[in-house]
C-alpha positions, 0 to 999 in steps of 0.5 A, spaced: 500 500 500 502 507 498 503 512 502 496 515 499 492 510 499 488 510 505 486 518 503 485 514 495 481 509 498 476 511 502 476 519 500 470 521 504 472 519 510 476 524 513 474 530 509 467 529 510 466 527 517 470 534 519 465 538 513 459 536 517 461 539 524 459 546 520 453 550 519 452 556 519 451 557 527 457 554 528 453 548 531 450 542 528 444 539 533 446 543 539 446 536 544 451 540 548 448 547 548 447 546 556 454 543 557 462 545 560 467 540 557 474 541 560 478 538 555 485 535 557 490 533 553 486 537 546 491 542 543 494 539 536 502 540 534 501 545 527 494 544 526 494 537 526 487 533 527 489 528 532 483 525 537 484 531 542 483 537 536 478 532 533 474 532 540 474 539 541 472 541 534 465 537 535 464 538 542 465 546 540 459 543 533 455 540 538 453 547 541 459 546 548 462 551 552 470 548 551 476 550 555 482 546 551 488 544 556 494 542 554 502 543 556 504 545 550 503 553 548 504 552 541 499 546 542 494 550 545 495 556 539 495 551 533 488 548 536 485 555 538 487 557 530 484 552 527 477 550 530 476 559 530 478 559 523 473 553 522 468 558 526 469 564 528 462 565 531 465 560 537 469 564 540 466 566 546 464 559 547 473 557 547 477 558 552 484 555 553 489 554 558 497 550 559 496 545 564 502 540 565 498 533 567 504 532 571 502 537 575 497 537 579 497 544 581 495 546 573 489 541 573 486 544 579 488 551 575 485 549 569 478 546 572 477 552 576 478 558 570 473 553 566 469 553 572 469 561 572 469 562 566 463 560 563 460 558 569 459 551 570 464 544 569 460 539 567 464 535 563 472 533 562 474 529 557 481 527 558 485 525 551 492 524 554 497 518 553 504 516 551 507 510 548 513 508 552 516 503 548 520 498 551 519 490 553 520 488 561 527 486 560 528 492 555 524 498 559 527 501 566 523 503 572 523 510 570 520 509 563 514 505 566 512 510 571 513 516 567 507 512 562 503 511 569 504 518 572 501 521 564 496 515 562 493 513 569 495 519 575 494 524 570 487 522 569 486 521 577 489 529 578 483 531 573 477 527 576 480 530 584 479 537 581 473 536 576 469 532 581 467 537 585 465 543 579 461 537 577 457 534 584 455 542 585 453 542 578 448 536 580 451 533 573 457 531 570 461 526 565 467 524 566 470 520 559 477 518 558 480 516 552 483 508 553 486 504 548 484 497 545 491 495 547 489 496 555 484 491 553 488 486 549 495 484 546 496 489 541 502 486 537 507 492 539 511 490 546 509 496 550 507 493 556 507 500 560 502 503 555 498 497 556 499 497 563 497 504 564 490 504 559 488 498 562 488 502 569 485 508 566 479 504 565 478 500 571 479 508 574 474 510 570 469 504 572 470 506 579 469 514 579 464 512 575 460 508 580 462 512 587 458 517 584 452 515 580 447 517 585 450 524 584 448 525 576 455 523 575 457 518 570 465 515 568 466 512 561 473 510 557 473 509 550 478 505 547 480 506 540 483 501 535 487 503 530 487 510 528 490 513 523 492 520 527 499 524 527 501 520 534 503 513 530 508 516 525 512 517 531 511 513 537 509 507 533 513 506 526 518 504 529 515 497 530 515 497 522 520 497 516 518 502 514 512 508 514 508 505 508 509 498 512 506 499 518 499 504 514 498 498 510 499 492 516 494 497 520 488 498 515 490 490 514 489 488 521 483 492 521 475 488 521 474 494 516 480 494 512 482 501 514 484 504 520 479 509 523 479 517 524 480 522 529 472 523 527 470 517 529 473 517 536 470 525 537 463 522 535 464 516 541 466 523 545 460 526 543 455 521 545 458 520 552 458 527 553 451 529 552 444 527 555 443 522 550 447 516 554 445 518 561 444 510 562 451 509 560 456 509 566 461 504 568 463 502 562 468 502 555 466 504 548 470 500 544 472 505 537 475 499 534 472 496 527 471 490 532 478 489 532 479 487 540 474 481 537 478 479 531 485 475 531 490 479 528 497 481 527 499 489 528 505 488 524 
């Protein structure tokens, strides 16, 4: 497969489902008019549409007030010009901060500006997470806590100061972004990845249930194999070559192509709005059906 395959293939898949968080109010059905999303982890490096600028585009469509946080200036910058240039009548409904998950003092920073600034926190969505490489005998004690202290104890920094905007708000969704491989052998050897996003759910199960008879529900995602500007760094080193490992991912997928940013920020939206307000405690896989099938990644 070449390197231009995917978008030859499949030329709708991309384009299209950005195309359609337009209209000519900024919003689409406005499901989350009545919402506040805290969005960790959101910013995008030059613009490029990655899982946590895809989120914020559609909560933003969906009618949401939204406060970007992220550790990178220039991240936060990029993701701000890109989703005003997309629709510039959201401005007064965006809202960014740099907030370091290492940092726990940041996230409470960020979870009050938000609160502050519109009002109310009524959902958090927390898009971080680092591939460290490495196997057991490979990878060093320092390596596997900096994959836990991002994936897992980040998300836990977000909830403490999250919750409480939300339980005085009567109402909350807390919804993380996990992974297929905290579910199952992905194929790659990184055991403090799959480590992490595995306790990120079962994090998530259990804030979750604590706080159910209180209007506050906690989801996971788990995306499979996402064609997002993360793999060209984190796992092409896995393959021969960059047209190797694009050809073995939409390969390994039930579908025949990876999935999009799009398609994960669609779950994001669902477990956002009132719409899944039966949903609490669980993962949504957004995998083609890839933790069901036998596969090789590469």
């Amino acid at each position: 497969m070449s390197p231009n395959s995917s978008s030859e293939r499949f030329p709708s898949d991309r384009g299209a489902q950005t195309d359609t968080y337009r209209s000519r109010d900024g919003m689409k059905s406005g499901r989350l008019r009545e919402e506040t999303v805290l969005a960790v982890g959101c910013g995008s490096p030059d613009g490029q549409t990655n899982n946590g600028l895809a989120a914020a585009r559609a909560f933003l469509a969906e009618g949401a007030r939204v406060c970007i946080a992220d550790r990178e200036p220039a991240a936060l910058d990029a993701a701000e010009r890109v989703l005003l240039e997309e629709a510039p009548e959201a401005a007064d409904r965006l809202l960014t901060r740099v907030a370091d998950v290492a940092d726990e003092s940041q996230l409470a920073a960020a979870a009050h500006a938000c609160a502050e600034a519109f009002g109310v926190l009524t959902v958090l969505h927390y898009n971080v997470g680092i591939v460290v490489n490495g196997g057991v005998e490979e990878l060093d004690i320092a390596g596997f806590r900096r994959a836990l202290d991002i994936n897992l104890t980040g998300a836990f920094a977000a909830m403490k100061h999250a919750v409480p905007h939300m339980r005085e708000a009567g109402r909350g969704s807390i919804i993380t972004v996990s992974s297929a491989g905290g579910l199952r052998w992905m194929g790659y050897d990184y055991p403090a990845y799959a480590a992490s996003k595995a306790g990120l759910i079962e994090l998530t199960n259990a804030v979750g249930m604590r706080y159910a008879r209180e209007g506050i529900r906690a989801n996971s995602i788990a995306p499979g194999l996402i064609e997002t500007p993360l793999i060209h760094t984190s796992i092409v080193g896995h393959h021969e070559s960059r047209e190797a490992m694009l050809a073995a991912r939409h390969a390994a997928s039930p579908t025949g192509r990876m999935g999009t940013p799009e398609d994960v920020a669609q779950a994001a939206v669902f477990l956002a709005s009132p719409e899944s307000a039966y949903v609490n405690a669980t993962t949504v896989p957004v995998d083609g059906g890839l933790i069901h099938s036998s596969f090789a990644a590469h």
